[in-house]
N, C-alpha and C positions, 0 to 999 in steps of 0.2 A: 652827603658827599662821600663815596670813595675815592679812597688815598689809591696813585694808580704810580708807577711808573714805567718807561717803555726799555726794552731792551730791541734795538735795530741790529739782526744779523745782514750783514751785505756780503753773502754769500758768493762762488764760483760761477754760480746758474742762479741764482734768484738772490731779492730784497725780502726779508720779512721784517714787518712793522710788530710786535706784539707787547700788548699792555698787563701787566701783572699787578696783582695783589699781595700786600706782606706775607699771606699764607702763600706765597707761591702759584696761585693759581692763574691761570692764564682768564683774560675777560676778552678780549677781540685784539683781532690782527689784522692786518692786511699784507698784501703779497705780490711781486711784482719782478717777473723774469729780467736777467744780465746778458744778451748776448754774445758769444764768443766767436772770435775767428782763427785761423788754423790756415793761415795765407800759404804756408810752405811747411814742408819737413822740419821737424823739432821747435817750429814757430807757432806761438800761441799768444793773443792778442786780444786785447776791449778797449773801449772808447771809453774814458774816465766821464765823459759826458753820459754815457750810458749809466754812470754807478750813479750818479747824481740824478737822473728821469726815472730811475727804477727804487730809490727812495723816494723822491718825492709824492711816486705813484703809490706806493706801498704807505706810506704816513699821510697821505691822504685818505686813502680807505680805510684807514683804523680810528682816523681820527674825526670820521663821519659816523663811527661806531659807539664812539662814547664819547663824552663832554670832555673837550681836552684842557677845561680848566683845572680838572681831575687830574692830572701827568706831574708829579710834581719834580719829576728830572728824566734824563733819558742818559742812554752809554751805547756804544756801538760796540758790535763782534764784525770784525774783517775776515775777509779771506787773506790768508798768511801769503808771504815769500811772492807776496802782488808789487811790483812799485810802476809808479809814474811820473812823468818828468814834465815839470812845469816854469813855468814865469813868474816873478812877482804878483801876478793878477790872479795867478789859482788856472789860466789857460795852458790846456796840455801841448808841449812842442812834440811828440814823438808818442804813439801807439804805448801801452799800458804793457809790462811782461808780467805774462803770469806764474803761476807757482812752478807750472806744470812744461813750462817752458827750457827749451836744451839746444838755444843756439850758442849760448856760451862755453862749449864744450872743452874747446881748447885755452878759451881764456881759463879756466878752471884749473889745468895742468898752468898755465905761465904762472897763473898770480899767486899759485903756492912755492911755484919755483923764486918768487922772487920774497915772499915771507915767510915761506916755509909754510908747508899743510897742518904740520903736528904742533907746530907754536898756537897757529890760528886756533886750532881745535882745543886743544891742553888751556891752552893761558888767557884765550878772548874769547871767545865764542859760542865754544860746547859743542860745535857743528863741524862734523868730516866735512869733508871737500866733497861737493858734490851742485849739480845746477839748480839747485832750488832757493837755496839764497838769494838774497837781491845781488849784495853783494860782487858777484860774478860777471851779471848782465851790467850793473855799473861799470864797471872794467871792461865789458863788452862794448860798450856804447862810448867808453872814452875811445878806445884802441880804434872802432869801427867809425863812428861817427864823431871826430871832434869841433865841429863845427857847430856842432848842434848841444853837445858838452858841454861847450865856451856857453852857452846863452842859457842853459838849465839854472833857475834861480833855486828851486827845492826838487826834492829826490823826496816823492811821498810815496807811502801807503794809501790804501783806501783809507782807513780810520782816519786820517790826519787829513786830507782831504776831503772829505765828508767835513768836519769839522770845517777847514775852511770856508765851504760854499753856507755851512749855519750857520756860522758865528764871526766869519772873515779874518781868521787868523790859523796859521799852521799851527795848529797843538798834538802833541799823540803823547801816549802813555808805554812805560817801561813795554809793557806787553804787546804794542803794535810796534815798536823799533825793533823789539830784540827779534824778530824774524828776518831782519834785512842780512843778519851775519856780519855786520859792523860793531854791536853793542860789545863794551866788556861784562859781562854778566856777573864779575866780582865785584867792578870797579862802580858801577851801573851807571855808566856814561858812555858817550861814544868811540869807540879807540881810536887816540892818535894817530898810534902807527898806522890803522890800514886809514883813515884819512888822507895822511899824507903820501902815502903811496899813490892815492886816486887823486891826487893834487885837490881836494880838500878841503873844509870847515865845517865845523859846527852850524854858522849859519844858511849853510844849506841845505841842512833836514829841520824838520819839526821843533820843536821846542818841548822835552821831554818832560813829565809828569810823573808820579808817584799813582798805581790802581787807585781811581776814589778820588784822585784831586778834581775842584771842577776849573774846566781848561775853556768853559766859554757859556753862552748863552744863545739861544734862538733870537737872529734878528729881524726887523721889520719884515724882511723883504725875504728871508727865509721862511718864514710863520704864514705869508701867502701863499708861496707854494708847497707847505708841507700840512698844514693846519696846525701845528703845533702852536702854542701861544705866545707871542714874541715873551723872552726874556727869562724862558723855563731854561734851569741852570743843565749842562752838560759833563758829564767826569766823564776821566782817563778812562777807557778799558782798552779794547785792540783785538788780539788774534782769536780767531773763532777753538783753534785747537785748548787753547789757554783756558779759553771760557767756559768750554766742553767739562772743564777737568772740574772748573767749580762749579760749574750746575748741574752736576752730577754727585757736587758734595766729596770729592778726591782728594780729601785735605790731607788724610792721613797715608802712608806707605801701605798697606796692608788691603786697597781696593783700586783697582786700575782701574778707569773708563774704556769702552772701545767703541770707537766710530763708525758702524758698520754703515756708511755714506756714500758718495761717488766714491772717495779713498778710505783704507781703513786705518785712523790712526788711532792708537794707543797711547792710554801715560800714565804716571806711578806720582805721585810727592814723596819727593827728598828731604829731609832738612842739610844735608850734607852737598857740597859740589862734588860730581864724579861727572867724568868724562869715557867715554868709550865708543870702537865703533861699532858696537851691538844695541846703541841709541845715539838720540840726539838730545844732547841738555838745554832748557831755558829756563826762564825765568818763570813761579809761578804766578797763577794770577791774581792773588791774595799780598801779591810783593815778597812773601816772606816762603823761604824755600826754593826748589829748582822744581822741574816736570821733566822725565826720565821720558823721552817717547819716542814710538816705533810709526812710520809708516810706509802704508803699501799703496802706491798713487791710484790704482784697479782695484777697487772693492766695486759697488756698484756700478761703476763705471764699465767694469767689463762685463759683468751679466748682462746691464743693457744693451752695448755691445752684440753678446749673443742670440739675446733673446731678439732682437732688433733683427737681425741678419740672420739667423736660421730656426728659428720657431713660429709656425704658422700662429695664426692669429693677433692683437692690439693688444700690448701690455699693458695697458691703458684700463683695460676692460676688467673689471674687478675680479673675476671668475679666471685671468689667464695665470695667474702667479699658482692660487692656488692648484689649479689643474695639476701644473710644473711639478712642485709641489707634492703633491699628490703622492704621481709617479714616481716623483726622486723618493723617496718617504719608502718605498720597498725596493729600494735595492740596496744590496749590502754594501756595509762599510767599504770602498776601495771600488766603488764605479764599477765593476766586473773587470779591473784591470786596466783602467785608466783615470789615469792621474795627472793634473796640470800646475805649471809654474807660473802662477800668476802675475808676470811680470808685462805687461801690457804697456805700461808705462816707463820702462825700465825698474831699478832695484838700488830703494836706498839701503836702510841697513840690513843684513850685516855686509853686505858686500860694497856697496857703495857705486854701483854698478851705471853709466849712463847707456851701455849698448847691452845690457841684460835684454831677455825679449821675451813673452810669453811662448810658452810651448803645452801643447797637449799630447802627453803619450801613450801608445799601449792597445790604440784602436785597432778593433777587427770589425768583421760585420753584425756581429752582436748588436752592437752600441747605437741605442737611440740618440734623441737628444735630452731625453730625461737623463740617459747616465754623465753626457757631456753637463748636464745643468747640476749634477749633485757633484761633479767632477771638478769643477768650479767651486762650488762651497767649500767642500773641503780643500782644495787648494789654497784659496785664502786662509781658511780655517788653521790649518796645517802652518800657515807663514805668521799666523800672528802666537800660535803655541810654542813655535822654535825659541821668536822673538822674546816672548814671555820668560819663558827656560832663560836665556842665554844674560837677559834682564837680573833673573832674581841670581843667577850665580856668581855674577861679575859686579854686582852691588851689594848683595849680602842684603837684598831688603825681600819680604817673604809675602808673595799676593795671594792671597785670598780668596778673592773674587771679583772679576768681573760687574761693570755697570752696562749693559751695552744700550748704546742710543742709535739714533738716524732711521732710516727706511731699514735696513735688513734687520733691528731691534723686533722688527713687525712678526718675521718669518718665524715659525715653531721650530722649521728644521732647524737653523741657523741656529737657532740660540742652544739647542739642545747639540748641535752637533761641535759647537764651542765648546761648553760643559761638559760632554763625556772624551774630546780629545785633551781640553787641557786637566781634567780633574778636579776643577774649581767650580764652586757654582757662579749664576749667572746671572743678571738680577736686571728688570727692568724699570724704569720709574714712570711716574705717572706721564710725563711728556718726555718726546723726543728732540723737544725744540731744547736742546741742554744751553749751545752755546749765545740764543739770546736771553735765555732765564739766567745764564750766567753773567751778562752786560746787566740782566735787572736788578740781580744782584747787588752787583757794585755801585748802580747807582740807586740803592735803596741803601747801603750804608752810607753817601754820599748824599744824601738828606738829610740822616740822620736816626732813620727808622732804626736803626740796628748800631753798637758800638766797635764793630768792626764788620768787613768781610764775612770774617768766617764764621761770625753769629749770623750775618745776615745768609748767609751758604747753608748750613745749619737748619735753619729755619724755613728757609723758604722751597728746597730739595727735594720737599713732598715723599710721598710714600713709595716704597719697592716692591715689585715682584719675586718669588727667588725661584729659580731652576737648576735641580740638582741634577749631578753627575750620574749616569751608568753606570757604574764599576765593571760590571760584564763586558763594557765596552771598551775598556779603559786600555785594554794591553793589545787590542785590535789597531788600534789608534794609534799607541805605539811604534808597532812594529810599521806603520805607513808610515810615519813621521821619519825613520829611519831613510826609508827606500826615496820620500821626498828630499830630503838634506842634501842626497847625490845628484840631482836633478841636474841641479845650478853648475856643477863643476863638471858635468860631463856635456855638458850644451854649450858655457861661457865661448869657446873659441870658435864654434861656427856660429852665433850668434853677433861675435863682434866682427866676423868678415861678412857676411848679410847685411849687417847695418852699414857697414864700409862701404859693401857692392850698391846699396842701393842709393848712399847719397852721393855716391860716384855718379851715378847717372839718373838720380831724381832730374824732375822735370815742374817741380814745386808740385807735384801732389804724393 
């Protein structure tokens, strides 16, 4: 018999089912796409029916892969800053907001007018003002829709949800609430005050847990559609960014994770609480400690993006990246003079921006699409080394190096051209799948296999790659990091009348 347990990411775009071994090692998976919808301008949508068909499709194929009498727990990794609005029955009254969602825009300015941004941030939170919290869209949907308010029995995440439709009771974990931007991350409960601001209780979210508690089991009628074995126990985890951080082993201050994914998010452990807007603070996912982190919503997301829309050929086709690749790979640092603000999605820290907007500047006829595709890397590249800097000077904690994971982990350039801009080495681990080896994690010390988390983090983390820094390249780098910093502030005011002009007369596309 191997001892197996699963870690389910239920990702932005896809379900992964994957079973691991105390060594860490991954034994089979299965896999199963989330679709999204984009109904209107700054609206971004899923069917909570969908999270629940796209696990069960996914834990069906894994569990036709190995004896699922073998599983001896499982934990879920969510996509963060998701909520859904439901009935006593677990049925969704009202379309699912996503992370990446900015209809709330002006509720964002009121509901800080009315408890203040820097209380929220400072004293509850850890989180600037900005539309990525749940928080927000709740306020959105009171203001907007109160009819539909009045009959919301729970305000869930995926994670607590998921949990639902397994085990038939709302449960989630410190680490899927604290993304909604309601939790107090001191107090580690949910704040009164913004409760009762949103007229309010306790018994309208989930029922919160400690990382590692188990918060249910597989029932009858779950274990059919999923193949899992009715009665295999379930513990707390939650946010995929959380999970990233431990399964990649980020226990200590002195090694960041970075998610070079659809978005690129970053983060550090704290033992300390600090607040700033040069990050976002929460909770880690070991319970013990905060996770300092950066993101940029266009990482992956806007390459695809590009490469989608102006590079001949199927990115799909194994031979098209490296080509790209390739050619980006000889030209020098700085594109031949163009340079881009990856802001695709707008601009969370440091500016906190929701009418930020991508720009690429600098083009003449020179410029292929190989210099727009290295023009983009470093772009990104360049936003998460300011981030990094502005991280280690305003917390006094001193990083090291880099773990990077996701699909851009994969790239040579990418990883090398992290390392010689930020000075740090780079380091990659055996898998990329971090934030469900980080759910396997937790529920492998939630067994028992392991006497805490972070022995079982420890252990199970597997082995690294390292890639070191250029130094020749180092002050090259520099001196672009510079020229990028100004991007932002000489763009910010025609960017936010563009975003004004066109929802002035959008036409929902």
């Amino acid at each position: 018999m191997t001892k197996l347990v699963v870690g389910v990411d239920s990702s932005t775009q896809s379900t992964k089912a994957i079973a691991w071994n105390a060594a860490g090692l991954p034994i089979a998976e299965g896999r199963c796409d989330i679709p999204m919808s984009n109904p209107s301008m700054f609206y971004f949508e899923q069917n909570p029916d969908d999270w629940w068909s796209s696990f069960c499709t996914a834990s069906k194929e894994l569990t036709k892969k190995i004896n699922p009498k073998d599983i001896e727990g499982l934990a879920i990794s969510n996509q963060r800053e998701t909520i859904g609005y439901f009935d006593k029955e677990g049925n969704s009254l009202f379309p699912a907001q996503l992370w990446m969602d900015e209809r709330s825009r002006e509720e964002v300015k009121e509901f800080c007018e009315l408890m203040g941004g820097e209380h929220v941030m400072r004293n509850i939170t850890g989180r600037p003002a900005d539309t990525c919290p749940c928080v927000y869209r709740v306020y959105w949907m009171k203001k907007n829709h109160p009819e539909i308010y009045r009959k919301i029995d729970f305000f869930s995440d995926v994670h607590s949800y998921l949990l639902k439709k397994l085990s038939g009771e709302f449960e989630g974990g410190w680490i899927s609430i604290d993304p909604h931007g309601m939790f107090d991350l001191q107090k580690k409960e949910l704040s009164k005050d913004i409760l009762k601001t949103l007229d309010l209780d306790e018994t309208r979210f989930p029922r919160i847990s400690l990382s590692g508690e188990k918060i249910g089991v597989v029932s009858q009628e779950a274990s059919q559609l999923t193949g899992f074995v009715e009665g295999t126990p379930i513990f707390a985890a939650g946010g995929d960014g959380h999970l990233a951080g431990l399964g990649t082993n980020c226990t200590t201050s002195d090694r960041a994770y970075v998610n070079l994914g659809t978005a690129v998010v970053s983060g550090v452990w704290s033992k300390d609480y600090q607040v700033s807007d040069a990050w976002r603070t929460m909770i880690a996912a070991q319970g013990e400690g905060y996770i300092f982190e950066n993101c940029l919503k266009s990482g992956a997301l806007l390459i695809n993006w590009f490469t989608d829309q102006f590079v001949a050929g199927d990115r799909k086709d194994k031979n098209f990246f490296q080509n790209l690749e390739d050619q980006a790979s000889q030209i020098s640092i700085g594109s031949g003079g163009l340079i881009t603000q990856p802001y695709w999605s707008a601009c969370m820290d440091p500016h906190w921006d929701v009418s930020a907007r991508g720009t690429i500047t600098g083009f003449s006829p020179s410029h292929s699409p190989a210099h727009v595709y290295r023009s983009i890397l470093e772009g990104i590249t360049l936003n998460q080394v300011r981030a990094t800097f502005e991280m280690e000077e305003q917390s006094s904690l001193n990083i090291k190096e880099y773990l990077a994971i996701g699909g851009g982990a994969h790239s040579p350039l990418w990883r090398q051209m992290l390392a010689d801009a930020s000075g740090k080495n780079v380091l990659t681990a055996d898998t990329v799948e971090a934030s469900s080896l980080g759910a396997a994690m937790i529920a492998a010390y939630g067994v028992g296999w392991f006497p805490s988390i972070i022995k079982a983090s420890n252990a199970m983390a597997g082995e690294t790659k390292i890639f070191k820094p250029d130094a020749s390249k180092r002050e090259i780098y520099k001196e672009l990091l510079e020229i990028y910093k100004d991007i932002y502030h000489s763009t910010a005011t025609i960017n936010h009348r563009l975003v004004d002009f066109a929802n002035k007369y959008s036409k929902g596309n």
